[in-house]
Every structure is written in structure tokens, then in C-alpha cells.
N, C-alpha and C positions, 0 to 999 in steps of 0.2 A: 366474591369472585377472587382469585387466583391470579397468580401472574407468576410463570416461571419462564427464566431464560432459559431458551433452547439449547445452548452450550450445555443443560446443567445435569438435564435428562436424557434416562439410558438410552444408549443407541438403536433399539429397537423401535420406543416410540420417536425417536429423531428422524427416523426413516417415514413414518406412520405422515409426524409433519411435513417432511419434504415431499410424499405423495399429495397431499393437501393443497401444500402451496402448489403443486401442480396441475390441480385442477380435482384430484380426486376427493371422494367423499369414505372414510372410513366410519362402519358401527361397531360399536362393542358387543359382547354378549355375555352371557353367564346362565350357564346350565341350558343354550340354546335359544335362551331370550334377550330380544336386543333390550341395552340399557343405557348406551348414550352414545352421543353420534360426533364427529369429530368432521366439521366442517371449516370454510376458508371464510376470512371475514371480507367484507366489501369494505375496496378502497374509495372512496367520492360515490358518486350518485351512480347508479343501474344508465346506461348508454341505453336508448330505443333504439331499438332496431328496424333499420326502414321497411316496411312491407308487410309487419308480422300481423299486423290484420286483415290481408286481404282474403277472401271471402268469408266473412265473417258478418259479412251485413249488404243487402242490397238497397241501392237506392230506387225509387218508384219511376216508372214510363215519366210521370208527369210533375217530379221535381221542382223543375225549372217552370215551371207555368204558375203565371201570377193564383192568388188566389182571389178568389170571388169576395170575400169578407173586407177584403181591402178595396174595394174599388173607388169607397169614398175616398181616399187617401191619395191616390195615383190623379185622380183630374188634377 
């Protein structure tokens, strides 16, 4: 791996990073086929986002109802 300051590269792909840092996603290509993709790195941990599983799973009519297998347990 690689590590160039950004100061140090031509201004074309300076621009390519500044699209990045703002959220885009640039691929490269050569002769019409993509061959590497120029993505933004994660800073600390992915944030969840509240909600993004709803309907994704239903819960049953009868959930909340004891279950029969336990009963010795509950007297």
C-alpha cells in the first residue's frame, strides 16, 4: 500500500479526492472495463440508523404468551 499527500498529485485527480471526501464514489476504467474504484474511508465505527429494520420481520399474534413447556417453572 501506498500513501501519497494529496498536495502532491495532479490536480485532476485532487479533484477526483475532493469529490470522495464528499461523499462520491469514483471507478476507473481502461478500454471500457472498470479496474479500480476510488472510495472514502470510514472514520470510527458505521452509526445505526434507527428504524432501518422495520418491516423486515413480523412478530407472531401470540409472542407474549407464556409457553406451555415452561409451566413447571412458573408455579
Amino acid at each position: 500500500m501506498y500513501e501519497v499527500r494529496v498536495e502532491k498529485i495532479p490536480s485532476q485527480l485532487h479533484d477526483l479526492i475532493e469529490s470522495v471526501v464528499n461523499g462520491e464514489e469514483v471507478i476507473f476504467t481502461k478500454d471500457n472495463q472498470p479496474v479500480a474504484k476510488l472510495t472514502g474511508m470510514r472514520n470510527g465505527k458505521p452509526q445505526p440508523k434507527f428504524g432501518s429494520a422495520k418491516g423486515l420481520f413480523i412478530l407472531a399474534d401470540d409472542f407474549n404468551d407464556p409457553l406451555s413447556d415452561f409451566d413447571d417453572y412458573r408455579k
